[in-house]
C-alpha positions as CSV (number, residue, x, y, z in Angstrom):
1,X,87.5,224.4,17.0
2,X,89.0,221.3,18.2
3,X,88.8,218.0,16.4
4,X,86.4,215.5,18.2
5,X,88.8,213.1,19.9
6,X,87.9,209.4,18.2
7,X,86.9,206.1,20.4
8,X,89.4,203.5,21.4
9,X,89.0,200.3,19.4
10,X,87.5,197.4,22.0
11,X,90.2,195.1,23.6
12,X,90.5,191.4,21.8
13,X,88.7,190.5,25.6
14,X,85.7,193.4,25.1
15,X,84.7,192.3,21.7
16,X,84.4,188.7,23.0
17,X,82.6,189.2,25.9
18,X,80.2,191.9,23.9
19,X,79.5,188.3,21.8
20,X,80.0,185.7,24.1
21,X,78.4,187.4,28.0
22,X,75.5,187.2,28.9
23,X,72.8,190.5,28.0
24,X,72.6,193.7,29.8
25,X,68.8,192.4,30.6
26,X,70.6,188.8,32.2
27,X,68.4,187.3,29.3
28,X,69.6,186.2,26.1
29,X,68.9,187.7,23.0
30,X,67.7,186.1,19.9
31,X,70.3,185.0,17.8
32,X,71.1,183.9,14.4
33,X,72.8,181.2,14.0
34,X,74.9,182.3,10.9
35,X,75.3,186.0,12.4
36,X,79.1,186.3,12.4
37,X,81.3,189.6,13.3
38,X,85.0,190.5,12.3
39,X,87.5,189.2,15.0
40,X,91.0,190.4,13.9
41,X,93.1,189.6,17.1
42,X,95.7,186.7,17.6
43,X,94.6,184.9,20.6
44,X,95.8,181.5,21.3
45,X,94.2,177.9,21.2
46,X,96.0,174.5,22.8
47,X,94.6,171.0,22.3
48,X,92.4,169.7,24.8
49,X,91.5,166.6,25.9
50,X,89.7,167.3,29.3
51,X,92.5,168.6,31.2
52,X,91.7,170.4,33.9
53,X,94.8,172.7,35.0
54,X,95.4,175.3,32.7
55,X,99.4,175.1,33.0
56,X,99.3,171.5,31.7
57,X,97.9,173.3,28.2
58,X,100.2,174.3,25.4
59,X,98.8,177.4,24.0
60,X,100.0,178.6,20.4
61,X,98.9,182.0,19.1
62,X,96.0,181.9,16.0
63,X,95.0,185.0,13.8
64,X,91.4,184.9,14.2
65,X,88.6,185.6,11.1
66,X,85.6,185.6,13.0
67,X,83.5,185.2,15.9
68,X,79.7,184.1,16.5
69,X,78.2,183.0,19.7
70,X,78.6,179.3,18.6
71,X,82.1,179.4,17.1
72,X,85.2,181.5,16.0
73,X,87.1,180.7,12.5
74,X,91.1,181.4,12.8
75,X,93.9,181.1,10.0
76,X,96.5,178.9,10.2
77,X,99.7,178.3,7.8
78,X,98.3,174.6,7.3
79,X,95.7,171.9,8.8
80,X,95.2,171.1,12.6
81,X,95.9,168.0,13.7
82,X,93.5,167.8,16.6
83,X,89.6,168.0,16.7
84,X,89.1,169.2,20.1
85,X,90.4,172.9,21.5
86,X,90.6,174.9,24.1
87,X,90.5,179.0,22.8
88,X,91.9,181.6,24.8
89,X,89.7,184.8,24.4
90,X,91.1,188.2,26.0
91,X,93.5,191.2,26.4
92,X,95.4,192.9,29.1
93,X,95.0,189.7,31.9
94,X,90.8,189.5,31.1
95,X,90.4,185.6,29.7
96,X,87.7,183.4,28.9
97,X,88.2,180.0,27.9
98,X,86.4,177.8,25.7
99,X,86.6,174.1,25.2
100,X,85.5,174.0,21.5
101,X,85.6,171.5,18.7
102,X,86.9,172.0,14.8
103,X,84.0,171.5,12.8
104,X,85.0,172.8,9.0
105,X,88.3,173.9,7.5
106,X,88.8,174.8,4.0
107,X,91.9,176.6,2.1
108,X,92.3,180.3,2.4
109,X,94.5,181.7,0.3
110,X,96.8,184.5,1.3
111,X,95.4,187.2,-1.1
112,X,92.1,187.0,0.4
113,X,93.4,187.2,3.6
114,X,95.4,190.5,2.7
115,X,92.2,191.4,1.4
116,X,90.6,191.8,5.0
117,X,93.9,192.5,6.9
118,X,94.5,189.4,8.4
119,X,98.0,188.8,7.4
120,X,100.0,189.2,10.1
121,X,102.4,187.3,12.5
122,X,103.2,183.3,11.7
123,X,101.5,184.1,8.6
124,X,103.0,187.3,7.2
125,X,106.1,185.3,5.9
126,X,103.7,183.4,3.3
127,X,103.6,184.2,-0.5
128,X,100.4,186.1,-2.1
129,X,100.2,182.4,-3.9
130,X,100.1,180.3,-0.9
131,X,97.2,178.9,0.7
132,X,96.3,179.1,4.4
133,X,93.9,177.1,6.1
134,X,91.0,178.7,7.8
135,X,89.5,176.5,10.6
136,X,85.7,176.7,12.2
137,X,85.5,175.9,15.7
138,X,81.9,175.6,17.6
139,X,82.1,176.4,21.4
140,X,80.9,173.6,23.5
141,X,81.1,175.3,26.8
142,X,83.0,177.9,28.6
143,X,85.6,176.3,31.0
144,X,86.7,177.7,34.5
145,X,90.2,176.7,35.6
146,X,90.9,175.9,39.4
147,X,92.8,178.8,40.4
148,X,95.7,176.8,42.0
């Protein structure tokens, strides 16, 4: 008897938009507020401060923690220096953008990172001993670049 064949993990772009779109029902569901779901993609962020073509942004990639409908938490080597962001959400040419601000940041240290599997790219050069930093970001609003 053949093995049951398992289901493709969602895209970086499906997981998003499972949190982020609107309902099946085009009403929103009740949410928690603290309600928070593993996000283990690199996507990229760029500071922002209201630009409005998306060429003029400089994108870097981030390993990402988490993801809510108000926020995302990714991991960084060491603090931001900006407060205001735009995230990149998606896979495979599907994007969202999101203007969103940093609102927390605290020090992560690499061993709990391993922990959950989040060591990976810029970061997977760091000791067990050092210290990340892991950075809250709360969504403001989705952003639509002109397609020009």
């Amino acid at each position: 008897m053949p093995l049951p064949i398992p289901s493709a993990q969602p895209t970086a772009y499906e997981t998003a938009y499972q949190v982020l779109g609107p309902s099946a029902n085009g009403m929103d569901q009740e949410r928690r507020a603290v309600e928070r779901l593993p996000f283990r993609f690199v996507q990229r962020i760029a500071a922002y401060d209201g630009q409005d073509r998306l060429p003029d942004l400089r994108f870097f990639p981030v390993q990402c923690h988490d993801i809510s409908r108000r926020g995302i938490a990714f991991l960084l080597p060491g603090p931001l220096d900006f407060t205001h962001l735009v995230v990149e959400l998606g896979s495979d040419g599907e994007r969202m953008y999101f203007e969103a601000e940093m609102v927390n940041s605290r020090p992560f240290t690499v061993a709990e990172a391993r922990k959950v599997g989040l060591i990976f790219g810029h970061l997977a050069s760091m000791t067990t001993s050092s210290t990340a930093t892991l950075i809250g970001c709360r969504f403001e609003k989705r952003l639509e670049f002109p397609t020009d």
